[in-house]
PDBQT receptor file of N, H, CA, C and O in Angstrom, charges set to zero:
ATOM      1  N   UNK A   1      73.856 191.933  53.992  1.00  0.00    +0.000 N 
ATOM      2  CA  UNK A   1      72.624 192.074  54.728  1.00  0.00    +0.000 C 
ATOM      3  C   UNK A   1      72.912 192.701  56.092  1.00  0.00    +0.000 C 
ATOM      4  O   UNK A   1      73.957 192.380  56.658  1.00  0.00    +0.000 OA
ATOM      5  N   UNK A   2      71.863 193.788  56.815  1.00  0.00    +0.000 N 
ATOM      6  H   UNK A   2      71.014 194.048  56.355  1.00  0.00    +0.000 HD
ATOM      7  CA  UNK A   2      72.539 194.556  57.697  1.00  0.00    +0.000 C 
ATOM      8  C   UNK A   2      71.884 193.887  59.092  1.00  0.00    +0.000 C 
ATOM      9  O   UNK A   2      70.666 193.710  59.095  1.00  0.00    +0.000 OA
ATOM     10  N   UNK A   3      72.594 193.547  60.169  1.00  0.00    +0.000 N 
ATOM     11  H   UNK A   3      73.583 193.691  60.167  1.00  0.00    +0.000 HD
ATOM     12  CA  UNK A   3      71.949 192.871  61.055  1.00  0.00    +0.000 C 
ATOM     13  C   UNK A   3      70.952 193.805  61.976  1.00  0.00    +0.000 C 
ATOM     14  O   UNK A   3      71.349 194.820  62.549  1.00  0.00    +0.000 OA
ATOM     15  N   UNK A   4      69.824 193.396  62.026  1.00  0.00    +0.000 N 
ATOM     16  H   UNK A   4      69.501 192.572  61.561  1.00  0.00    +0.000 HD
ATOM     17  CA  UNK A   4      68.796 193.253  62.861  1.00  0.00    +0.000 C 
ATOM     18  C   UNK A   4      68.740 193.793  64.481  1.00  0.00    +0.000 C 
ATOM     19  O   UNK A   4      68.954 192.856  65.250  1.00  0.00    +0.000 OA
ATOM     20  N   UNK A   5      68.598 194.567  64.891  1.00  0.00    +0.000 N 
ATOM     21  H   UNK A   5      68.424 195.329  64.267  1.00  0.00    +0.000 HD
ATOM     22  CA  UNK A   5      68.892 194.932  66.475  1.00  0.00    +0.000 C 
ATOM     23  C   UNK A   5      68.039 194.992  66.951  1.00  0.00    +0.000 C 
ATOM     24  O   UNK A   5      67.598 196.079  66.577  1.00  0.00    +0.000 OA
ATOM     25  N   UNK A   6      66.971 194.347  67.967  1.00  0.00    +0.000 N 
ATOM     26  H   UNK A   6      67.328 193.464  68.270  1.00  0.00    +0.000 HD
ATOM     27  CA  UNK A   6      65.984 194.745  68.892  1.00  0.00    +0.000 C 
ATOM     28  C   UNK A   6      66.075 195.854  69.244  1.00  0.00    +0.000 C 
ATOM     29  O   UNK A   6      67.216 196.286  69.404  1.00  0.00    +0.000 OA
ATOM     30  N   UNK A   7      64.371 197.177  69.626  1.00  0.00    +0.000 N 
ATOM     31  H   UNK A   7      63.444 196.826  69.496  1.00  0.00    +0.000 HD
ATOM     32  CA  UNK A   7      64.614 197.600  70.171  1.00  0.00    +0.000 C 
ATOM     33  C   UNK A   7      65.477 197.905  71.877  1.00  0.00    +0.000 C 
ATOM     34  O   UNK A   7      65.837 199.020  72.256  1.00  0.00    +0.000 OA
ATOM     35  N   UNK A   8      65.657 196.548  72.710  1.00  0.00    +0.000 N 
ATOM     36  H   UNK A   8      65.365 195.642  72.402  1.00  0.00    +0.000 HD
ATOM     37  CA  UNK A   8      66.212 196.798  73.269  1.00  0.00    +0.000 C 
ATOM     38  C   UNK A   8      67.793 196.656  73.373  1.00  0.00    +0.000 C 
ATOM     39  O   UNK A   8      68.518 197.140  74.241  1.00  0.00    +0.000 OA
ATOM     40  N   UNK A   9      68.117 195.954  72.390  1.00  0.00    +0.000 N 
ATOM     41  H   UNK A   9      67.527 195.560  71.684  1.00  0.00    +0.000 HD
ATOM     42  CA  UNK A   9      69.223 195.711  72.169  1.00  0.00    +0.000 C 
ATOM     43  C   UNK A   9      70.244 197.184  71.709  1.00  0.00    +0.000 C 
ATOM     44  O   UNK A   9      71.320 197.549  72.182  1.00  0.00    +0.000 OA
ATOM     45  N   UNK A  10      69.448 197.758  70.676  1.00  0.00    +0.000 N 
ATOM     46  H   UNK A  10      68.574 197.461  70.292  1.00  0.00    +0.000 HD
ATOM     47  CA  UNK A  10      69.345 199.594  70.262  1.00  0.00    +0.000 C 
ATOM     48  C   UNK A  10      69.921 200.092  71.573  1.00  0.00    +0.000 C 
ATOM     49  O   UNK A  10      71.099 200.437  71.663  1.00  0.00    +0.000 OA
ATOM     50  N   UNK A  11      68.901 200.129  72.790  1.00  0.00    +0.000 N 
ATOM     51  H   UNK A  11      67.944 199.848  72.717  1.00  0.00    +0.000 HD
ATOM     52  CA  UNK A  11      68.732 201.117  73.478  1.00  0.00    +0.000 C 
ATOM     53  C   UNK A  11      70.049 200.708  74.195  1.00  0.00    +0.000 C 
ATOM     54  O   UNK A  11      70.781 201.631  74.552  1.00  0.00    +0.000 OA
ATOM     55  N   UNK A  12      70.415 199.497  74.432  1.00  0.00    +0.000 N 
ATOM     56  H   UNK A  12      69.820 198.747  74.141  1.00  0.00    +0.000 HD
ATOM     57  CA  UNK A  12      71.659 198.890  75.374  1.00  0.00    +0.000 C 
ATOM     58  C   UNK A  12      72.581 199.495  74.735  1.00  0.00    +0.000 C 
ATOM     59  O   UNK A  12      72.849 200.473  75.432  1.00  0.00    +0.000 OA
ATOM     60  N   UNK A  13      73.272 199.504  73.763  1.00  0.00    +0.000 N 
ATOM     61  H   UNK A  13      73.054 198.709  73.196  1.00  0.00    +0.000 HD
ATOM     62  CA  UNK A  13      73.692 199.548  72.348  1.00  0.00    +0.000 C 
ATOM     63  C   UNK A  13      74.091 201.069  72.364  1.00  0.00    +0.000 C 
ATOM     64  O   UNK A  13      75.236 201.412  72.070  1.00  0.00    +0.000 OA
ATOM     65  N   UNK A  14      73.264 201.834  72.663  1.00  0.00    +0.000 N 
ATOM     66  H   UNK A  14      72.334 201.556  72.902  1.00  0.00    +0.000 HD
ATOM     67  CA  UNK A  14      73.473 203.716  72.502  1.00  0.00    +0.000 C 
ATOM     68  C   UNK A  14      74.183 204.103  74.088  1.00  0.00    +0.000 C 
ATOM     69  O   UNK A  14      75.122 204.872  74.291  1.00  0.00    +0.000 OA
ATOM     70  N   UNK A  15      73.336 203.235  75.193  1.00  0.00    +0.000 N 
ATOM     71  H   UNK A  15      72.573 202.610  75.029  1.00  0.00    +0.000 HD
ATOM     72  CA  UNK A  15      74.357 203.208  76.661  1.00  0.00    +0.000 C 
ATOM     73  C   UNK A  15      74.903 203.043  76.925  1.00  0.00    +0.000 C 
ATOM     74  O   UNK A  15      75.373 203.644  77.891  1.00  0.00    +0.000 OA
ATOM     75  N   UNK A  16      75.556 201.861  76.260  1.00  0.00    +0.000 N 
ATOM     76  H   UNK A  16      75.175 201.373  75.475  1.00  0.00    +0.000 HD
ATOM     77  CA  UNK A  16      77.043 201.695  75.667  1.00  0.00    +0.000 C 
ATOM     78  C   UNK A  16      77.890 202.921  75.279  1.00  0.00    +0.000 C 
ATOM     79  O   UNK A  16      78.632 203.567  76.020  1.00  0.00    +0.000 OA
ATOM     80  N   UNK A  17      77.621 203.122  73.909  1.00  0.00    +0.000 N 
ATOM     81  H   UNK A  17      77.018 202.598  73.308  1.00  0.00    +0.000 HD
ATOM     82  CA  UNK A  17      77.963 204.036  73.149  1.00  0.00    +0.000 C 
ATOM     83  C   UNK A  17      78.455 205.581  74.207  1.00  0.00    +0.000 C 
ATOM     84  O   UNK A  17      79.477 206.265  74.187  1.00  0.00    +0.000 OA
ATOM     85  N   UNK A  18      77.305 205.659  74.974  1.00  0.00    +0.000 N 
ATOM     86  H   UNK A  18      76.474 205.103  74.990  1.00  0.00    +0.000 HD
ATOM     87  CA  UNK A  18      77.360 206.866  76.065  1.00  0.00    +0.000 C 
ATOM     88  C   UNK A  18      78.414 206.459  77.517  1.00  0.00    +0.000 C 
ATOM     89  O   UNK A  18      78.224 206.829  78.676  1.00  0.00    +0.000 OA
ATOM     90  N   UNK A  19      79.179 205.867  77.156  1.00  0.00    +0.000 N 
ATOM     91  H   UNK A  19      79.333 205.566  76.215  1.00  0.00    +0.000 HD
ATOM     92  CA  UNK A  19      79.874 205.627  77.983  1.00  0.00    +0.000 C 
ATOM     93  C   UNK A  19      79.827 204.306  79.131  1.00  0.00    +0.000 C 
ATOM     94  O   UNK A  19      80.760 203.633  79.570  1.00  0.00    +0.000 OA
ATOM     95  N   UNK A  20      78.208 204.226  79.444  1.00  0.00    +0.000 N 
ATOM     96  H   UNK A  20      77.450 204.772  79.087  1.00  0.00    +0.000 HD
ATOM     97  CA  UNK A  20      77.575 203.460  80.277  1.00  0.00    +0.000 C 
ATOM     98  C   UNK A  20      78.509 202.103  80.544  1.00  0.00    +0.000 C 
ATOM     99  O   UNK A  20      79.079 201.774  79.503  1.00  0.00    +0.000 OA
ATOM    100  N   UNK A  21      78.794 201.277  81.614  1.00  0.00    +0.000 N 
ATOM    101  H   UNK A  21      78.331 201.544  82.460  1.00  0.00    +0.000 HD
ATOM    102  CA  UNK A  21      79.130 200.404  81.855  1.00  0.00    +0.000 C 
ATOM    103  C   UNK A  21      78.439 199.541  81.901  1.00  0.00    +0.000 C 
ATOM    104  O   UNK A  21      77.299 200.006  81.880  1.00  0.00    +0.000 OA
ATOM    105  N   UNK A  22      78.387 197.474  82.009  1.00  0.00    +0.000 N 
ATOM    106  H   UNK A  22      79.313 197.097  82.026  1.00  0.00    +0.000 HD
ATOM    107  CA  UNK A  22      77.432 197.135  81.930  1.00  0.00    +0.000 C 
ATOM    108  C   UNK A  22      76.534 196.983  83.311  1.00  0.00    +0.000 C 
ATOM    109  O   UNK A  22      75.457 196.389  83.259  1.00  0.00    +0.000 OA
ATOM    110  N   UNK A  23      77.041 197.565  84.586  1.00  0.00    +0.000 N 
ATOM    111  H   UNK A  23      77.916 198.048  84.627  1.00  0.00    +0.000 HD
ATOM    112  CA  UNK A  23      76.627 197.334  85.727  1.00  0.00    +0.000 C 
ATOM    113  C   UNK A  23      75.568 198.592  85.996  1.00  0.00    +0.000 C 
ATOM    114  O   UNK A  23      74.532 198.598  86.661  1.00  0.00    +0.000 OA
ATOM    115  N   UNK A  24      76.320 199.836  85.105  1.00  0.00    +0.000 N 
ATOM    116  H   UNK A  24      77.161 199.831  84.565  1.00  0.00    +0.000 HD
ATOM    117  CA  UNK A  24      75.136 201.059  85.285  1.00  0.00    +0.000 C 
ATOM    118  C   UNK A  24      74.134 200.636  84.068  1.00  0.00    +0.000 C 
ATOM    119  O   UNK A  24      73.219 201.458  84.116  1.00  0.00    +0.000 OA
ATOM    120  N   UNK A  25      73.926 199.845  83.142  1.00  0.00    +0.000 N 
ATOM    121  H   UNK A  25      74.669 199.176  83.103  1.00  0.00    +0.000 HD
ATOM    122  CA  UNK A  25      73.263 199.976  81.968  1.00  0.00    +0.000 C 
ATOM    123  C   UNK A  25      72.108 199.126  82.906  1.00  0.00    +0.000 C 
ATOM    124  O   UNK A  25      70.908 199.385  82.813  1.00  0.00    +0.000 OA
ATOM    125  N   UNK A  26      72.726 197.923  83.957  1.00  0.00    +0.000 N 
ATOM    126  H   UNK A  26      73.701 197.712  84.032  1.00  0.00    +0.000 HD
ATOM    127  CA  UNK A  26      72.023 197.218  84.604  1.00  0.00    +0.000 C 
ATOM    128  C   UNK A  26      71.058 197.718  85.353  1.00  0.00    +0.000 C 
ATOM    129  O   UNK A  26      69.946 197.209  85.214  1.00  0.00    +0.000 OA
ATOM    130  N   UNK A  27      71.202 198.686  86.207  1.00  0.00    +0.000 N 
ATOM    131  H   UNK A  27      72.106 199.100  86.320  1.00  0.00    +0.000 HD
ATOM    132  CA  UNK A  27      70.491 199.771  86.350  1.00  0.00    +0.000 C 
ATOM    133  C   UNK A  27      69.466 200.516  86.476  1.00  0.00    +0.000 C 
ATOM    134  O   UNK A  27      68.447 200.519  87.167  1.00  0.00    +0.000 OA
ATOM    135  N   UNK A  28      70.211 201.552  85.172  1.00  0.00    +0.000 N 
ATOM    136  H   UNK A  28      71.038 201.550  84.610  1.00  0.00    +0.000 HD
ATOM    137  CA  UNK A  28      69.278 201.756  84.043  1.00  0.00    +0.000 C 
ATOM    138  C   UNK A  28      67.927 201.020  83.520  1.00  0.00    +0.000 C 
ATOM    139  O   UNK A  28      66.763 201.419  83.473  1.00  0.00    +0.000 OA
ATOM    140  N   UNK A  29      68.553 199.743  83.130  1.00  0.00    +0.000 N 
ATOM    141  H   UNK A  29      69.498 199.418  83.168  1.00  0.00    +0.000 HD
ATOM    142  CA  UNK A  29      67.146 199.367  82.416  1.00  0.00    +0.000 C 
ATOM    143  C   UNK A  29      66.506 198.238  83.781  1.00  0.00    +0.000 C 
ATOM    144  O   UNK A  29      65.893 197.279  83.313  1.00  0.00    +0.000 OA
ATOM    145  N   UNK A  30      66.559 198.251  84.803  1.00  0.00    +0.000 N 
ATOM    146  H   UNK A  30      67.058 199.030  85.183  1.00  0.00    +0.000 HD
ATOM    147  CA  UNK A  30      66.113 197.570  85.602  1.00  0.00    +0.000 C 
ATOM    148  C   UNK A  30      66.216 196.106  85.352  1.00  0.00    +0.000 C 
ATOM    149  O   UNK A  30      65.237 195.383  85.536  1.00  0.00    +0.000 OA
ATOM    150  N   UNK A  31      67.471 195.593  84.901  1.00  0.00    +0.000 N 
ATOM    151  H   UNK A  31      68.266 196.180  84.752  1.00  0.00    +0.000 HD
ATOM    152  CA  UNK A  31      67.981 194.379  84.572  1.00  0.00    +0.000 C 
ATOM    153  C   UNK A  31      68.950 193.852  85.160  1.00  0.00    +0.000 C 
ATOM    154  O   UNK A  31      69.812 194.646  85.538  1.00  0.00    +0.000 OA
ATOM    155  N   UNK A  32      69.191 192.286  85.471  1.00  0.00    +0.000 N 
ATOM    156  H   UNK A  32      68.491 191.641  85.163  1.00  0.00    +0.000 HD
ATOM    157  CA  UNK A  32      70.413 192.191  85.951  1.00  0.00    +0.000 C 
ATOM    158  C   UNK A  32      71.703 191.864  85.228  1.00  0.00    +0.000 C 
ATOM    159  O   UNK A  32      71.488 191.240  84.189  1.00  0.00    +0.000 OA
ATOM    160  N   UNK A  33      72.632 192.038  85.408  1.00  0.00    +0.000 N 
ATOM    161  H   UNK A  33      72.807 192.544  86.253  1.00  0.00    +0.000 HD
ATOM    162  CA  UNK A  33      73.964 192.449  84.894  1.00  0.00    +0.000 C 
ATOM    163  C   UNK A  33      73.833 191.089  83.789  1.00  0.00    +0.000 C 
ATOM    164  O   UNK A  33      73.927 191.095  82.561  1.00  0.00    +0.000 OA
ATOM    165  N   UNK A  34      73.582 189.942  84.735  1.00  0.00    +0.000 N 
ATOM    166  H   UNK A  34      73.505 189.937  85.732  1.00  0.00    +0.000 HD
ATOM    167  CA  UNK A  34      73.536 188.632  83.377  1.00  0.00    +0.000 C 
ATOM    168  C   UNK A  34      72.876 188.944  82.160  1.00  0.00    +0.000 C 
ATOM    169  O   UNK A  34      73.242 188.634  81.026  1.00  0.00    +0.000 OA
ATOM    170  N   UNK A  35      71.818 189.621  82.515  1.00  0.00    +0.000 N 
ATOM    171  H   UNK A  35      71.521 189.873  83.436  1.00  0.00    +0.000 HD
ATOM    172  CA  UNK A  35      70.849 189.990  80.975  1.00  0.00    +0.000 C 
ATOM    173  C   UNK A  35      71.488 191.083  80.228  1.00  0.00    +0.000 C 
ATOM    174  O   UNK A  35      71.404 191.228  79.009  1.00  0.00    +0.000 OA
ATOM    175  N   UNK A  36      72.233 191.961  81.168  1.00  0.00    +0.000 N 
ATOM    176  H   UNK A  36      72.301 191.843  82.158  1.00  0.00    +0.000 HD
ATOM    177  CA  UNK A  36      72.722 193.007  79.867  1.00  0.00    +0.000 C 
ATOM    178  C   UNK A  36      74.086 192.259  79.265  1.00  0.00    +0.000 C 
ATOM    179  O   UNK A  36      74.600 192.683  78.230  1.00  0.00    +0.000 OA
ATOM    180  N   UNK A  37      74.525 191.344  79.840  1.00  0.00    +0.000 N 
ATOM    181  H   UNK A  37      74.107 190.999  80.680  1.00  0.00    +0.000 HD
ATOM    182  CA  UNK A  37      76.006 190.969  79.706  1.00  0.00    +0.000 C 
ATOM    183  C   UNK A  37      75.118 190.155  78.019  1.00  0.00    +0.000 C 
ATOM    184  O   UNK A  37      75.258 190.482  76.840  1.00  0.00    +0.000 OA
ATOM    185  N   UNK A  38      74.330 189.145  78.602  1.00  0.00    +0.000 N 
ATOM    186  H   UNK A  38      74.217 188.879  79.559  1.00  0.00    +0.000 HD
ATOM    187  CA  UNK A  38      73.784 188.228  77.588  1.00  0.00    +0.000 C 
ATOM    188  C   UNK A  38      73.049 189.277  75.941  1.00  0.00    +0.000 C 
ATOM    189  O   UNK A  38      72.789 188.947  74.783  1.00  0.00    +0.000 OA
ATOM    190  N   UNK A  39      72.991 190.156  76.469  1.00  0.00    +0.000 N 
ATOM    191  H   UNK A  39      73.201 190.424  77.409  1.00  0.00    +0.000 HD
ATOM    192  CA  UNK A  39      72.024 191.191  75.095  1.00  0.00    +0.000 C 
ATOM    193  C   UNK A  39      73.255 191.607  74.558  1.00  0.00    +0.000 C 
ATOM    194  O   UNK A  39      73.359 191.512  73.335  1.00  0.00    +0.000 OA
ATOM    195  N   UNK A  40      74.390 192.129  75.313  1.00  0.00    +0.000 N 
ATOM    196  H   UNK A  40      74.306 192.206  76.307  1.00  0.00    +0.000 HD
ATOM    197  CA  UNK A  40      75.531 192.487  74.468  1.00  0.00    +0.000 C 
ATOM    198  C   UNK A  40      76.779 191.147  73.725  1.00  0.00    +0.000 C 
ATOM    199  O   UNK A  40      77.701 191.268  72.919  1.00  0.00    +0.000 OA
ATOM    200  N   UNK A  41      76.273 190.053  74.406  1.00  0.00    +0.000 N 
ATOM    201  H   UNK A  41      75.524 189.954  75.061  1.00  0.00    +0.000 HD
ATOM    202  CA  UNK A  41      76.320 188.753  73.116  1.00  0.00    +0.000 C 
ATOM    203  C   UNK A  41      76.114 188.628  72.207  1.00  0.00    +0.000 C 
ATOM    204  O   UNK A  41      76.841 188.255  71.288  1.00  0.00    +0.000 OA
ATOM    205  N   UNK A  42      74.381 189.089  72.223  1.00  0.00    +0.000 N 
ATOM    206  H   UNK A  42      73.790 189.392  72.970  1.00  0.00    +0.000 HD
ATOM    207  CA  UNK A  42      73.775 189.171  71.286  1.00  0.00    +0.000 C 
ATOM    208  C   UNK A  42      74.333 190.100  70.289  1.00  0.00    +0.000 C 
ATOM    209  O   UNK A  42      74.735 189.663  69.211  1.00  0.00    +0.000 OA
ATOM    210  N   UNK A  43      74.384 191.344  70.578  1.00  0.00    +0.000 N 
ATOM    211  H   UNK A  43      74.058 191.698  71.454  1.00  0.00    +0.000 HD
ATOM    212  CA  UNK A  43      74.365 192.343  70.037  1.00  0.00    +0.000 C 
ATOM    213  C   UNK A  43      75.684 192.071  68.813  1.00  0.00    +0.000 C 
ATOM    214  O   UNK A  43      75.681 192.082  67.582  1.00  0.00    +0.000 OA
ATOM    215  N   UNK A  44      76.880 191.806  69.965  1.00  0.00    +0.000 N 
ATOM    216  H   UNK A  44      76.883 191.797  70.965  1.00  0.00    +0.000 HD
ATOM    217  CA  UNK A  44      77.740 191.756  68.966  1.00  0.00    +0.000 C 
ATOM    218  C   UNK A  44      77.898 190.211  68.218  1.00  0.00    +0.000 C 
ATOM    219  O   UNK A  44      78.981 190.203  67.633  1.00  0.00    +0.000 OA
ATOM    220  N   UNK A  45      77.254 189.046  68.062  1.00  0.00    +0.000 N 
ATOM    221  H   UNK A  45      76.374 189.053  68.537  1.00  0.00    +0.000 HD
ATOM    222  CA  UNK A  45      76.810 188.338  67.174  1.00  0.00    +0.000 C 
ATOM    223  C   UNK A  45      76.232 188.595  66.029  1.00  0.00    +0.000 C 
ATOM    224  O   UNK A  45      76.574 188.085  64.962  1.00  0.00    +0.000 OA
ATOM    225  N   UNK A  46      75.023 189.667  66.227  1.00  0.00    +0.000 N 
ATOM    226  H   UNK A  46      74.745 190.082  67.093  1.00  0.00    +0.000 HD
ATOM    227  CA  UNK A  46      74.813 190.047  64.885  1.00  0.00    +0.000 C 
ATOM    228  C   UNK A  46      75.143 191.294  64.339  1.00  0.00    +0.000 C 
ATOM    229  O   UNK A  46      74.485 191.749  63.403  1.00  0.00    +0.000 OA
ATOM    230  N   UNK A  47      75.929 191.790  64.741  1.00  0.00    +0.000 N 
ATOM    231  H   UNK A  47      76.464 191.420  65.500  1.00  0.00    +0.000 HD
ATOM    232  CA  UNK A  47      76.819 192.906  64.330  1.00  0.00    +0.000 C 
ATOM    233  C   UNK A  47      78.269 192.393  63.785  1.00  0.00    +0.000 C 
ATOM    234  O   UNK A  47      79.117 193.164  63.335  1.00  0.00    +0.000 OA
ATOM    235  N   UNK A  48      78.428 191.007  63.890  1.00  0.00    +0.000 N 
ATOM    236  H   UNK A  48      77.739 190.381  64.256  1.00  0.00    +0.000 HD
ATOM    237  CA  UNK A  48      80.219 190.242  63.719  1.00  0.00    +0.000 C 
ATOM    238  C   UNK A  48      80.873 190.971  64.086  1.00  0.00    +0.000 C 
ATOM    239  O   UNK A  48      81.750 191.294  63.284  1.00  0.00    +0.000 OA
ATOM    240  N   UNK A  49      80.890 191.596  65.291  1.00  0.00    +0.000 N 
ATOM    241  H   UNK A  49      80.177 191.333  65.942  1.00  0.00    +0.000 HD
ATOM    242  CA  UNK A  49      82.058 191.639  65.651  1.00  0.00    +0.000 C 
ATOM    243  C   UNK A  49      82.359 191.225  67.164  1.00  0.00    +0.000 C 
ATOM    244  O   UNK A  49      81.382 190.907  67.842  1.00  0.00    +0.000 OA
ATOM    245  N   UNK A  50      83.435 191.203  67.666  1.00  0.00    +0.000 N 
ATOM    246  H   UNK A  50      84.229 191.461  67.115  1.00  0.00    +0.000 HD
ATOM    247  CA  UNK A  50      84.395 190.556  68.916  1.00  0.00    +0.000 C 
ATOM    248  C   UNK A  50      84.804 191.139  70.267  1.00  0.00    +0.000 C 
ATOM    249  O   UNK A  50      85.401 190.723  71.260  1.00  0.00    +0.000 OA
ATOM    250  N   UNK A  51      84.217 192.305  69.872  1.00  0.00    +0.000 N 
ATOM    251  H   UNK A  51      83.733 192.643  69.066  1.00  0.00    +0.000 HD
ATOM    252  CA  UNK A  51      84.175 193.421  71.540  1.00  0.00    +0.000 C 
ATOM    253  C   UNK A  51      83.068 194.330  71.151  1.00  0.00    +0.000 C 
ATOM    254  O   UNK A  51      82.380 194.444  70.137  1.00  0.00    +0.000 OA
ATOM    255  N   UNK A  52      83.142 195.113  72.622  1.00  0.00    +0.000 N 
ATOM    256  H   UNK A  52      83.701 195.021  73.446  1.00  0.00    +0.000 HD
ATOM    257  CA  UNK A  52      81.735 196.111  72.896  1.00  0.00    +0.000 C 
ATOM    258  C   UNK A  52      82.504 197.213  72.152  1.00  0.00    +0.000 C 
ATOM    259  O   UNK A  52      81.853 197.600  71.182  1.00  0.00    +0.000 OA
ATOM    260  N   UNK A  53      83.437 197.711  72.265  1.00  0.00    +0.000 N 
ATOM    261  H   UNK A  53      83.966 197.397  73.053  1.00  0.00    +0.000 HD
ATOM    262  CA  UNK A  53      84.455 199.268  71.550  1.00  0.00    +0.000 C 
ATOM    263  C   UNK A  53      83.428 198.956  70.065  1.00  0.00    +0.000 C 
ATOM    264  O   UNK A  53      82.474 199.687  69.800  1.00  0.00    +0.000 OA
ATOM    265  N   UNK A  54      83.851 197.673  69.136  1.00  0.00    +0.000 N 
ATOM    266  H   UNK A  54      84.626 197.079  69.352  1.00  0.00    +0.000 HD
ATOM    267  CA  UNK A  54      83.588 197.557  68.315  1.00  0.00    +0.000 C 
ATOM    268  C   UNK A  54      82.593 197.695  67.943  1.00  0.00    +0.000 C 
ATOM    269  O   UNK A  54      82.476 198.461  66.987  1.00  0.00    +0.000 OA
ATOM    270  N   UNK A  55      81.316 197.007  68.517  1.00  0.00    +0.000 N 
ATOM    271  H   UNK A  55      81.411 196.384  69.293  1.00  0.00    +0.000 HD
ATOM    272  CA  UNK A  55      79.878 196.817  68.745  1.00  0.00    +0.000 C 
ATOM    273  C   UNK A  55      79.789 198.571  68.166  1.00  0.00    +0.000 C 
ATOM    274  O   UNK A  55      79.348 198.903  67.066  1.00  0.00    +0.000 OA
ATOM    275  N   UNK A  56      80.193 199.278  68.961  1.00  0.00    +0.000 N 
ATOM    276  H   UNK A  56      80.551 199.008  69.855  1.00  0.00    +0.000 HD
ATOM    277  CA  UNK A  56      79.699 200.418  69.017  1.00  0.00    +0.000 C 
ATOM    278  C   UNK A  56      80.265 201.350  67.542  1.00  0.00    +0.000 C 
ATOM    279  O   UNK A  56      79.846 202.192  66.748  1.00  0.00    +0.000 OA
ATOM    280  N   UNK A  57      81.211 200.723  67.768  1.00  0.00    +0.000 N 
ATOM    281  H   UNK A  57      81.551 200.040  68.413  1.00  0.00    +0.000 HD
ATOM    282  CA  UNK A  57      81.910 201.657  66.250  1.00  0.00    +0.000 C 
ATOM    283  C   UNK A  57      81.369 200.931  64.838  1.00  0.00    +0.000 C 
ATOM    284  O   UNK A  57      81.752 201.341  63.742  1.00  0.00    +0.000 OA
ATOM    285  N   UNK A  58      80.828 200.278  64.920  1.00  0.00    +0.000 N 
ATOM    286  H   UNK A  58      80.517 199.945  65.810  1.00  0.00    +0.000 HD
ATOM    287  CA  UNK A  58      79.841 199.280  64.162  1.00  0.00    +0.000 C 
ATOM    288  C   UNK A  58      78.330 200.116  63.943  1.00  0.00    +0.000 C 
ATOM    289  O   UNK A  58      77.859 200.460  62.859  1.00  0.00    +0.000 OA
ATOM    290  N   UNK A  59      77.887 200.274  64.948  1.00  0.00    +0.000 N 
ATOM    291  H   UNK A  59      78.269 199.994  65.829  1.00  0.00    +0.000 HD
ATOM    292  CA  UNK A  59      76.323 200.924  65.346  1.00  0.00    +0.000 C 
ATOM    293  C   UNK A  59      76.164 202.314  64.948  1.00  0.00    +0.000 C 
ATOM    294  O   UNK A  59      75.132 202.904  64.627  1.00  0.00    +0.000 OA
ATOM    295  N   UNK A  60      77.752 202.876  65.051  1.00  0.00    +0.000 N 
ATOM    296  H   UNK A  60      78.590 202.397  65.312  1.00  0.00    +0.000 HD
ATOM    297  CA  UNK A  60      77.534 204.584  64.607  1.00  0.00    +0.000 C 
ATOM    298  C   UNK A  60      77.460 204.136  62.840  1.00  0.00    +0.000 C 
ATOM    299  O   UNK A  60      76.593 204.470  62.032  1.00  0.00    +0.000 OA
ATOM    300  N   UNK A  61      78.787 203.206  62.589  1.00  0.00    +0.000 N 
ATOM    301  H   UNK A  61      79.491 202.934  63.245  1.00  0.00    +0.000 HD
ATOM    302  CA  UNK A  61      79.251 203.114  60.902  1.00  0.00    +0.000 C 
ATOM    303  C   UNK A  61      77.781 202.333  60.506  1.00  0.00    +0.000 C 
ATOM    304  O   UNK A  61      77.438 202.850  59.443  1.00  0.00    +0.000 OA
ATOM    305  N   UNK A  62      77.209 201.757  60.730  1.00  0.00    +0.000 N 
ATOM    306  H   UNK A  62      77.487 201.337  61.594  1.00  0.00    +0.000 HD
ATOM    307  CA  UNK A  62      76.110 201.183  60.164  1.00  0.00    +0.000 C 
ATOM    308  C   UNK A  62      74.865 202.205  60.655  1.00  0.00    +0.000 C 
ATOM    309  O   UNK A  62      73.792 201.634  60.453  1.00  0.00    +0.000 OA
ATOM    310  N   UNK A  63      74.707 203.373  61.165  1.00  0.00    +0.000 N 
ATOM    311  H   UNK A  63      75.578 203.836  61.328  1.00  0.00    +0.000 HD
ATOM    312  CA  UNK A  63      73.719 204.520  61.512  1.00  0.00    +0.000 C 
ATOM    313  C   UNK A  63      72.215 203.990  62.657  1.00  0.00    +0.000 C 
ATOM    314  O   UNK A  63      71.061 204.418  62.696  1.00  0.00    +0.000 OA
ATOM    315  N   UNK A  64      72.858 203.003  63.390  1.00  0.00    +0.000 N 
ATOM    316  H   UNK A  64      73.795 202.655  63.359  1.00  0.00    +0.000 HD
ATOM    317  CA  UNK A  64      72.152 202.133  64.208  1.00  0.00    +0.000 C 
ATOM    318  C   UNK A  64      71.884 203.219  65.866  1.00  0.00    +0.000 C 
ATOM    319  O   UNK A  64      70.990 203.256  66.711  1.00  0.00    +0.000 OA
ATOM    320  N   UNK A  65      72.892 203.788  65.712  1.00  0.00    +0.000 N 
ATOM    321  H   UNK A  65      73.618 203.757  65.026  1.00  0.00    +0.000 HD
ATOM    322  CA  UNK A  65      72.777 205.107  67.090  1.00  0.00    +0.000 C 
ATOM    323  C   UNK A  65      73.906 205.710  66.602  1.00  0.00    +0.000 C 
ATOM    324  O   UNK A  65      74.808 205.373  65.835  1.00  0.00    +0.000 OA
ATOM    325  N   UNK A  66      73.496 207.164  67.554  1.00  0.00    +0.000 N 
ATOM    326  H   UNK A  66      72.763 207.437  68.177  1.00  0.00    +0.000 HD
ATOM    327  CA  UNK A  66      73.863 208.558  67.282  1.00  0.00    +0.000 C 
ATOM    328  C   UNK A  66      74.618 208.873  68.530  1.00  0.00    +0.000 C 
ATOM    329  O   UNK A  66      75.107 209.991  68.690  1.00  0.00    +0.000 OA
TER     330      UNK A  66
């Protein structure tokens, strides 16, 4: 079963992907660093896996972002 990503979780998720750190993603989405830190918990909870590198190499292999 393929896990589930909020759209904002997506959008964190591709800013990642783009290099983004989590202090510029903070930023970006007019959030503070705790909330992006806490969405990329998330993120990689339902993605199983154990780092952000991964998260992301996860999101391209599962066609979740480009």
């Amino acid at each position: 079963m393929q896990a589930i990503l909020t759209q904002t979780e997506l959008v964190v998720l591709q800013w990642l992907a783009e290099g983004k750190r989590i202090p510029e993603i903070a930023i970006i989405r007019d959030r503070s660093e705790k909330t992006i830190e806490t969405q990329m918990s998330d993120i990689r909870r339902k993605l199983d896996v154990s780092n952000s590198n991964h998260a992301v190499a996860e999101g391209f292999r599962k066609g979740l972002i480009r």
